[in-house]
C-alpha positions in Angstrom: 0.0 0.0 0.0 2.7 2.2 1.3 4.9 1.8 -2.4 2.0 2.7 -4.3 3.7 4.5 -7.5 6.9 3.9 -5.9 8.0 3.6 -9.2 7.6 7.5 -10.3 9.4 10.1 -9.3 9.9 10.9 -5.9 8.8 14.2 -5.9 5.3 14.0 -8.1 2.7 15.0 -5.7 0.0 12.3 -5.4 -4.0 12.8 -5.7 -5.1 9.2 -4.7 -3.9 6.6 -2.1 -5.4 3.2 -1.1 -5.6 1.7 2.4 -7.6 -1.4 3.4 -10.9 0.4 3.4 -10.3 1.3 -0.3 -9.6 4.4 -2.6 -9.1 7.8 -1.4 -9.1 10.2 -4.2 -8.2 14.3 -4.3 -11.2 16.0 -5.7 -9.3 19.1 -7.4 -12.4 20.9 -7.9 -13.7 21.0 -3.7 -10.5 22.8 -3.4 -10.5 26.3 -1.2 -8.3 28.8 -1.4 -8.1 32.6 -2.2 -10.4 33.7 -4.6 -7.8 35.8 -6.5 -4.6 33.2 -6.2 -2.2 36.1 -6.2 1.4 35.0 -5.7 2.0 34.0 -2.1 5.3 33.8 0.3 4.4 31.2 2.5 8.0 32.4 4.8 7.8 33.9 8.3 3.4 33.6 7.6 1.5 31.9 10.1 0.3 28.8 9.6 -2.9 28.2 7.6 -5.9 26.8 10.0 -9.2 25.5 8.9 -12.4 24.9 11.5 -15.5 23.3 10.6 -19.1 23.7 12.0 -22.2 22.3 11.4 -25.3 24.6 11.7 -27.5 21.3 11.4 -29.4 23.4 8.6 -32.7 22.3 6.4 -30.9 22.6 3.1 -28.3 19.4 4.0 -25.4 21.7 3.5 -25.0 22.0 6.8 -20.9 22.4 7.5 -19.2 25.9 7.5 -15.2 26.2 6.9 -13.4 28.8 7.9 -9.5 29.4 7.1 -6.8 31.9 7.5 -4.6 33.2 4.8 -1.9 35.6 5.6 -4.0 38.8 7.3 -7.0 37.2 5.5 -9.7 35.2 7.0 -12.4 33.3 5.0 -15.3 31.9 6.0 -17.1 29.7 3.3 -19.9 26.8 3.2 -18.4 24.0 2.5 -19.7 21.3 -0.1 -17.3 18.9 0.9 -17.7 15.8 -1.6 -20.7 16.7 -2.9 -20.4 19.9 -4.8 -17.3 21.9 -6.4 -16.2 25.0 -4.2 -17.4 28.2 -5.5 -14.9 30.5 -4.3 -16.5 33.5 -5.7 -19.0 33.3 -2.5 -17.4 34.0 1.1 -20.1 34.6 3.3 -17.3 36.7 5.2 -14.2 37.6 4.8 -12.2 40.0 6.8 -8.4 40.9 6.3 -6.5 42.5 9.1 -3.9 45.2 9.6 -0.6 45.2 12.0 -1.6 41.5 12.6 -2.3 38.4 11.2 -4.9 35.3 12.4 -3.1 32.4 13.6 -5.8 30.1 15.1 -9.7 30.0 15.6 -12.5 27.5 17.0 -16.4 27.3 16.4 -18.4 27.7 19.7 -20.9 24.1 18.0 -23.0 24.2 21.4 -24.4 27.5 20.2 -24.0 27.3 16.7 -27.3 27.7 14.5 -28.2 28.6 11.0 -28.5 32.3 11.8 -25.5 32.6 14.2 -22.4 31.1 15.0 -19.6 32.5 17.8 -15.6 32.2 16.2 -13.3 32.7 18.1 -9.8 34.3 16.4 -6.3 34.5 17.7 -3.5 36.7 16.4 -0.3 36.7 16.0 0.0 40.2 18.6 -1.2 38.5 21.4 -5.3 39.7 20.5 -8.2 37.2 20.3 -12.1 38.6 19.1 -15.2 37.1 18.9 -17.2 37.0 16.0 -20.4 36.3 13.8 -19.7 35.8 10.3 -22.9 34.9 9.5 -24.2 38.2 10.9 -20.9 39.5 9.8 -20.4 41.4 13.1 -17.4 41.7 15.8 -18.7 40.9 19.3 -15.6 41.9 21.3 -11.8 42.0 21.7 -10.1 40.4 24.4 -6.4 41.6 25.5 -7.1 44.4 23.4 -4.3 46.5 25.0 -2.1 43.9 24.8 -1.9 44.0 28.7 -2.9 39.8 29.9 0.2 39.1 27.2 1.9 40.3 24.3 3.4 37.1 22.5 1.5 35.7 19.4 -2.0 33.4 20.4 -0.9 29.5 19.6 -4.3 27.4 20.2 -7.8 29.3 21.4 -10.8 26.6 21.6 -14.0 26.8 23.5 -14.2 24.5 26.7 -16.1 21.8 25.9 -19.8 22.4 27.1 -19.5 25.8 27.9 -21.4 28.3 26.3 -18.7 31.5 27.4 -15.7 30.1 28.6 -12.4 29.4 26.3 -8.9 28.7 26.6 -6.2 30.7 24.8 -2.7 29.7 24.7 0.6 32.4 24.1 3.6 31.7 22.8 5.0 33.0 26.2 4.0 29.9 27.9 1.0 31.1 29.7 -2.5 29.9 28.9 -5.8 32.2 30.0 -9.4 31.3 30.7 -11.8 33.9 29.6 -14.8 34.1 29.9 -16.7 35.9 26.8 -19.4 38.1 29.4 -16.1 39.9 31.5 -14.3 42.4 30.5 -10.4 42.7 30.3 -9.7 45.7 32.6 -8.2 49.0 31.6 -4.7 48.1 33.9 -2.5 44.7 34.0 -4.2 42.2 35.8 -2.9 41.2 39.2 -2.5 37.8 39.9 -2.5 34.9 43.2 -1.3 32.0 43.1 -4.2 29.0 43.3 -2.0 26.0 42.8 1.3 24.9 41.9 3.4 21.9 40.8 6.3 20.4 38.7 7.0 22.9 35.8 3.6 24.0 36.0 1.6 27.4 38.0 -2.0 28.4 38.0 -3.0 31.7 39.3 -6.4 33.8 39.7 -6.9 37.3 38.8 -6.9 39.7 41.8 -9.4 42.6 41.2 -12.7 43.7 43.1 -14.6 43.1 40.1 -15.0 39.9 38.1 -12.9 40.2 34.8 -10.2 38.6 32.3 -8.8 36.2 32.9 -10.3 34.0 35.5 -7.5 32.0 35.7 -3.4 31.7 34.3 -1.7 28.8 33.6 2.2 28.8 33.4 3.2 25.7 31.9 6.7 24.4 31.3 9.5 26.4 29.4 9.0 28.1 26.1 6.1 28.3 24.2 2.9 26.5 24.6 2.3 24.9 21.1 -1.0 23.3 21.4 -3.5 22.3 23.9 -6.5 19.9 23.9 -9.1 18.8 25.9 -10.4 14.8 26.5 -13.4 13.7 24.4 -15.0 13.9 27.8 -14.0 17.1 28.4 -12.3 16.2 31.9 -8.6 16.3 30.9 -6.5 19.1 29.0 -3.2 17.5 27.5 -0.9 20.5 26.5 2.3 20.2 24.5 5.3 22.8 25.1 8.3 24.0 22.6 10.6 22.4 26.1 9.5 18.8 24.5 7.1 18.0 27.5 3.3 16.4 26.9 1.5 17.7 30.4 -1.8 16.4 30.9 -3.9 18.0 33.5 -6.9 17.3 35.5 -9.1 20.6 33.7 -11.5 21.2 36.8 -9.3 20.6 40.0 -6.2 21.7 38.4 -4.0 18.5 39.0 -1.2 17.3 36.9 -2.2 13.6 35.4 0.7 12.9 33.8 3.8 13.9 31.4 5.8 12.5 28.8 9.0 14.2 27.2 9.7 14.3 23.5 12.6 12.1 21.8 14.4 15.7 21.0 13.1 19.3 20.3 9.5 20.7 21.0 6.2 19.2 20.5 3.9 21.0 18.2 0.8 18.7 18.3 -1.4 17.0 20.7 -4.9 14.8 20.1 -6.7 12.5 21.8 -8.3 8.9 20.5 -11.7 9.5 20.6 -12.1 7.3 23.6 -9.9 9.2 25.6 -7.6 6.5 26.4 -5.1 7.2 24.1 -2.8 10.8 23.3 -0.9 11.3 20.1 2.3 14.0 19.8 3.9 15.2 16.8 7.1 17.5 16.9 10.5 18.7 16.1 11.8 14.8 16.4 10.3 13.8 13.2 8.4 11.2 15.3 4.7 10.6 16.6 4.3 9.2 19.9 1.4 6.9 21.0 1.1 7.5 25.2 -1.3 6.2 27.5 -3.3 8.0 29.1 -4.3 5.2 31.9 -1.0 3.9 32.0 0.8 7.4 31.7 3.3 6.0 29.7 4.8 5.9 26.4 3.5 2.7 24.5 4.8 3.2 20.4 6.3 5.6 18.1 6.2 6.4 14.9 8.7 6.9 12.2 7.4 8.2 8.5 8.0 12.0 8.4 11.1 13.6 7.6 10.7 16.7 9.1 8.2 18.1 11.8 5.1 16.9 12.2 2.9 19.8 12.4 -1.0 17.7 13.1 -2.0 15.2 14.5 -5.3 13.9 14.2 -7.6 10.5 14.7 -10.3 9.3 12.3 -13.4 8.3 14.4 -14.7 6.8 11.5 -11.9 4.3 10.1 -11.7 2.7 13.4 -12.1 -0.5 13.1 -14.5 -3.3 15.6 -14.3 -7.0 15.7 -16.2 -9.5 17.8 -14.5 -12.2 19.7 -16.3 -15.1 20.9 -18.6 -14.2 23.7 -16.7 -17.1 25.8 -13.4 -14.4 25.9 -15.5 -11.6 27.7 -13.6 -10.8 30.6 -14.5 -7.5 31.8 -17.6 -6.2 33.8 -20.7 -4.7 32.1 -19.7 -1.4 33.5 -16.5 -1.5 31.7 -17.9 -2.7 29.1 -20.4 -0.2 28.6 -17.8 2.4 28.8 -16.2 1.5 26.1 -19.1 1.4 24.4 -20.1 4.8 25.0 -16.7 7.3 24.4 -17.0 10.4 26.2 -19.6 11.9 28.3 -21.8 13.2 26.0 -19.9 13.1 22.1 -21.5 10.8 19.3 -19.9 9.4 15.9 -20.0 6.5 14.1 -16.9 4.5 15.5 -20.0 4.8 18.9 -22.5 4.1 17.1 -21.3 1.3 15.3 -19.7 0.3 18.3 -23.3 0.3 20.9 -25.7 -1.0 17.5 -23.0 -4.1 17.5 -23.4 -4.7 21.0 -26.1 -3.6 22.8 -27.7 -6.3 23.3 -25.0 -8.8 23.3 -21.8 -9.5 26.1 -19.6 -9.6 23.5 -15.6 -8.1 23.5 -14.4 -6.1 21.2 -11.0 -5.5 19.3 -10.3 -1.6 18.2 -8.1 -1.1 15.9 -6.8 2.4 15.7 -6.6 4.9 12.9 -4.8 8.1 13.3 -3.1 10.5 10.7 0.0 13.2 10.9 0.9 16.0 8.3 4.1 17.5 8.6 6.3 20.1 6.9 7.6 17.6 4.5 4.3 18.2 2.8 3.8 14.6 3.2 0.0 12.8 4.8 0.8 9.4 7.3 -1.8 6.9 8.1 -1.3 5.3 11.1 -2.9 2.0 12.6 -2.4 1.2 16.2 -2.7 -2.5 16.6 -3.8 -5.0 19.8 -0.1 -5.9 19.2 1.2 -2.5 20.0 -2.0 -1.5 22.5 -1.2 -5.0 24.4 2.2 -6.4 23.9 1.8 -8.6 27.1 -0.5 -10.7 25.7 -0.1 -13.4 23.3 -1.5 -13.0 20.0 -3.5 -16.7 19.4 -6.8 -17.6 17.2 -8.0 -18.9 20.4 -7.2 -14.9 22.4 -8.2 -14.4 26.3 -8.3 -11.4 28.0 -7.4 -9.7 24.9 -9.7 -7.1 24.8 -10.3 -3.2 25.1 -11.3 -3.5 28.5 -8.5 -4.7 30.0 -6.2 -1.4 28.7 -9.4 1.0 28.9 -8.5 1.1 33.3 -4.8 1.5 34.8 -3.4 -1.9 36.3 -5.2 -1.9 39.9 -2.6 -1.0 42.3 0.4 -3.1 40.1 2.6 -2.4 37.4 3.0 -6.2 37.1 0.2 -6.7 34.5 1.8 -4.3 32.2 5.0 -6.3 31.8 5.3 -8.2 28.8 5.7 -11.9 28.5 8.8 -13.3 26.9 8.6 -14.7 23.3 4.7 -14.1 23.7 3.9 -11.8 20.6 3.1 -13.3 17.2 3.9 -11.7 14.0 2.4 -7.9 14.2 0.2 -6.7 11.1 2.3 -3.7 10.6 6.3 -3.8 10.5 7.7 -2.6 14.0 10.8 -3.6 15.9 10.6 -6.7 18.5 8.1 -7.6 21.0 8.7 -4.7 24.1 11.5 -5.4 26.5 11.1 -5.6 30.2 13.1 -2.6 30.8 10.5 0.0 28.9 7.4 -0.9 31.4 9.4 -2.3 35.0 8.0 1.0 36.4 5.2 2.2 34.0 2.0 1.6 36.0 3.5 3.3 38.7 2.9 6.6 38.3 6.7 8.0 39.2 6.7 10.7 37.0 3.1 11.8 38.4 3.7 15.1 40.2 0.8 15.9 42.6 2.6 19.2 43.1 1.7 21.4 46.4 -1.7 22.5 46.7 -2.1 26.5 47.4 -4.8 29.0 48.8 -7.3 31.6 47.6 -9.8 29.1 47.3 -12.7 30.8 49.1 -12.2 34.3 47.1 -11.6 31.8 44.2 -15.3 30.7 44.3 -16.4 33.9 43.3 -14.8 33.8 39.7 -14.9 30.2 39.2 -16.3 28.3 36.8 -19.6 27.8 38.3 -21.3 30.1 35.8 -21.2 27.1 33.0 -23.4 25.3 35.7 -25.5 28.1 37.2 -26.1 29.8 33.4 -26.7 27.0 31.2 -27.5 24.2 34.0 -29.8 22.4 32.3 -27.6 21.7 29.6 -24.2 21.6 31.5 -25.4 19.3 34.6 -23.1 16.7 33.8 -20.0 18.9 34.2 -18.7 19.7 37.8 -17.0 22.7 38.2 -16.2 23.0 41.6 -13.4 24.0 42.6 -14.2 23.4 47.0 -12.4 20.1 46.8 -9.0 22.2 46.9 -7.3 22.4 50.3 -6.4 25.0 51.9 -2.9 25.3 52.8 -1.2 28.3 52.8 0.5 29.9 49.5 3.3 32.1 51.4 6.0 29.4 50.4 4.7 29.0 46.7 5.7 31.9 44.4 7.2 30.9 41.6 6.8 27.9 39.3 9.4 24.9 39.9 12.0 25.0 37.3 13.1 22.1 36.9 15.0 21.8 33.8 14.8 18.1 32.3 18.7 17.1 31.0 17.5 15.7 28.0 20.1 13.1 28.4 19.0 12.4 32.2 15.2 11.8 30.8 16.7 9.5 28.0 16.0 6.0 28.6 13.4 6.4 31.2 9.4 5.8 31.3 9.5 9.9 30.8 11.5 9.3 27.6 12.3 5.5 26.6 14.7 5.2 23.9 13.6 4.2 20.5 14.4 0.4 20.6 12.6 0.1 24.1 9.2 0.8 22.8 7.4 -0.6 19.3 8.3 1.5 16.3 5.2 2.1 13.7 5.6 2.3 10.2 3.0 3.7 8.0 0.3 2.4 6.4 0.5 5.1 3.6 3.2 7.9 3.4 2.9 10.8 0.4 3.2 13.7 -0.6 0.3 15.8 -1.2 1.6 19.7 -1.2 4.3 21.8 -2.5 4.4 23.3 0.2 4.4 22.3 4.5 1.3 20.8 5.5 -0.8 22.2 8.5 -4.1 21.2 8.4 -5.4 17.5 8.9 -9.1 16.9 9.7 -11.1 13.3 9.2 -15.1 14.2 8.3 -17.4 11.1 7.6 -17.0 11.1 3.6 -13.5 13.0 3.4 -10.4 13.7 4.8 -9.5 17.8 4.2 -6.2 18.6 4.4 -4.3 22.4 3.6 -0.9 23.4 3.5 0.7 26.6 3.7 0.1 27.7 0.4 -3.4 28.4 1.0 -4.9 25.5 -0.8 -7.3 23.2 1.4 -8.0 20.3 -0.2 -10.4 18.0 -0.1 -10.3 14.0 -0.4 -13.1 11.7 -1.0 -13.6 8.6 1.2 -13.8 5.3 -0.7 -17.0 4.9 -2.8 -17.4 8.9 -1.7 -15.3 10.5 -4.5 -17.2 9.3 -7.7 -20.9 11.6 -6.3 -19.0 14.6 -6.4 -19.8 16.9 -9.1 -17.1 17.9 -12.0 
């Protein structure tokens, strides 16, 4: 699959591959882009982001793309596979002065056919709301530049909330707004709520309730990406200091870290079961960690330079049934699996609770993920029950081997995770030998965990916390819990700065923070190509495409198999 026109030149950009679900195809004519394609010098620009929406609309063209250009933004509706783009038609478009857009999210909880809440971030440290549809400007947030001046890396609503979002700065700090406060006329005064390793979290000081509620100082460097857990629960953050830091959201609590082979990490997502995270960054590599386990479980090498995104495909994921005799979990795990997230449906779910709700019967998920990077090339990845459970062996006649048994950390021992000896059969995809011993003697056990000391200012804390996505919009936010009460308090005197401690890359080297290459499975890909001229920053999977852009401008669309041959010339 992988040498598919191996044969041509190495350098001819492709516009089909195949995988085992069949034929994806580029469809040239779903192609956005500039309306005038003047000349463009894609050096020292920000890179080119596209969000999608879906109004849920009457006419069945329901999903709305927007993408930045340089200063420009566009905001389109998108026909996807089933018309051509008519680029002559923005329903907004807005270019900007002194500043360029660098990132933007959809608020979809609000979203409707005659409005829609977009959040921007620029490159001067600004973020504003707006309504393309109504083609009006709600507000600007750190308008005076005075909550932080470096460029905005990642903005996205917080999942469920109406008003809240979470912007991260180059800097290294990350904010939570809330969209009904205002940002002050002065420089925000801050005190310290909670602090641990390499990471800070302070609330604004002021008499009256403004911007930001709360700041995050995370790591060293800039803060690339962030993202929260299909569930909503969890924030995993990835920092140009080569750390993966995922956080307990509500109570503030560091869950676990992982630290890049070499250089920064520039891309974080989650599986859509939230029991998986994937990284991307300066090491050329993506790196499969889990997120019960809180340790790294495979790489990948395909790219040749930086992976820029990340990204899984719900819908690719693959379910088989075992024999109902195999089924060793408990209906509650069981129906967890069956059910990712609190309150997020696809088809992988779908499929997954029509196949089995009615029946005991295991499942076997087979993972598909992609990466884009600036070697303008598109990876398909598929993590394996090799890879997911190398501690178990791999027979026609399989017990135990199921998603439930990796879905909840080994109770209390680090023994389960430890692979038996000359257990593994031959994987489906090419990777290096079954896992040594050494890569998982300590994984289950949590060393790298930092709890981190627990500071004050809880009680004036209440006041601005997040309670408003409960008390505003509680009927349709009941299943969140925002308190913040379960936070001791101990006294913050002795916690003023963040914990610097500086990870020697060659003292992390080797260990569960960091295992070296040949201590963990190596992935190869399923399909490797190049699909741009230029470096690729955009990967999302839809149900009947994938879209990818690059920093040329072009986003491109490609048909799913049987998808591509509806779509109109």
């Amino acid at each position: 699959m992988a040498t598919e026109g191996g044969g041509k030149e190495m350098n001819e950009i492709k516009t089909q591959f195949t995988t085992r679900e069949g034929l994806y195809k580029l469809l040239p004519h779903s192609e956005y882009s500039r309306p005038n394609r003047v000349p463009f010098n894609s050096q020292g620009s920000n890179p080119v982001r596209v969000s999608f929406v879906n109004l849920n609309d009457q006419s069945g063209n329901g999903d709305r793309l927007c993408f930045n250009v340089g200063r420009e933004l566009y905001f389109y509706i998108y026909k996807g596979v089933r018309k051509a783009a008519d680029l002559s038609k923005p329903i907004d478009k807005r270019i900007y002065k002194g500043t360029q857009p660098t990132c933007h999210d959809f608020n979809h909880l609000t979203a409707t056919a005659e409005s829609v809440s977009l959040l921007v971030g620029f490159s001067a440290g600004q973020v504003q709301l707006i309504d393309p549809i109504k083609k009006e400007t709600s507000k600007l947030f750190n308008e005076e530049r005075l909550i932080d001046k470096s460029r905005v890396t990642c903005v996205k609503w917080v999942p469920g909330s109406e008003s809240l979002f979470l912007v991260a700065h180059s800097s290294g700090n990350m904010y939570l707004y809330n969209v009904e406060h205002t940002c002050g006329t002065t420089a925000p005064h801050y005190q310290l709520l909670k602090q641990g390793e390499s990471f800070a979290v302070h609330t604004c000081k002021s008499k009256s309730t403004r911007n930001p509620l709360l700041k995050w100082t995370v790591g060293e460097g800039a803060l690339n990406e962030f993202a929260f857990s299909p569930d909503g629960k969890f924030l995993a953050c990835v920092s140009q200091d080569g750390f993966l830091r995922v956080f307990n959201f509500d109570s503030v609590e560091l869950h676990g870290t992982m630290k890049s082979y070499f250089g920064g990490l520039l891309c974080v997502c989650w599986s859509p079961d939230g029991k998986y995270i994937v990284t991307g960054g300066e090491d050329d590599l993506v790196t499969v960690w889990s997120f019960g386990d809180c340790r790294v479980i495979a790489r990948g090498h395909g790219h040749k330079s930086w992976v820029s995104v990340v990204a899984f495909d719900p819908y690719t994921t693959s379910v088989e049934e075992s024999d109902p005799m195999e089924f060793s979990g408990s209906d509650e795990d069981f129906q967890d699996l069956l059910h990712f997230g609190r309150d997020r449906a696809n088809s992988t779910q779908s499929r997954l609770s029509k196949r089995n709700s009615t029946e005991s019967r295991p499942v076997s998920v087979t993972y598909r993920f992609g990466s884009v990077g600036q070697d303008t090339q598109l990876c398909l990845w598929d993590l394996t029950e090799d890879i997911l459970f190398p501690h178990q062996p791999l027979s026609r006649a399989r017990t135990h081997t199921n998603v439930m048994n990796a879905t909840s950390p080994p109770a209390g021992s680090t023994g389960n995770s430890v692979p038996t000896p000359g257990s593994t059969a031959p994987p489906p995809l090419p990777r290096s030998n079954s896992l040594p011993h050494a890569a998982v003697s300590s994984a289950g056990s949590k060393g790298s965990v930092a709890d981190g000391a627990i500071a004050a200012g809880v009680s004036k804390f209440a006041t601005l916390s997040l309670h408003d996505r409960k008390d505003r919009h509680h009927e349709k936010d009941h299943k969140r819990n925002h308190s913040m009460g379960h936070i001791s308090s101990k006294s913050s005197d002795k916690l003023n700065l963040v914990t610097k401690s500086r990870a020697d890359p060659a003292k992390t080297l080797g260990t569960p923070l960091c295992p070296r290459m040949e201590d963990v499975p190596l992935l190869e890909p399923l399909v490797c190509k190049k699909i741009a001229h230029e470096r690729l920053t955009v990967l999302v999977f839809l149900a009947d495409c994938v879209v990818t852009a690059c920093q040329e401008g072009f986003v491109c669309t490609w048909g799913r198999p049987g998808e591509a041959a509806s779509s109109n010339p």
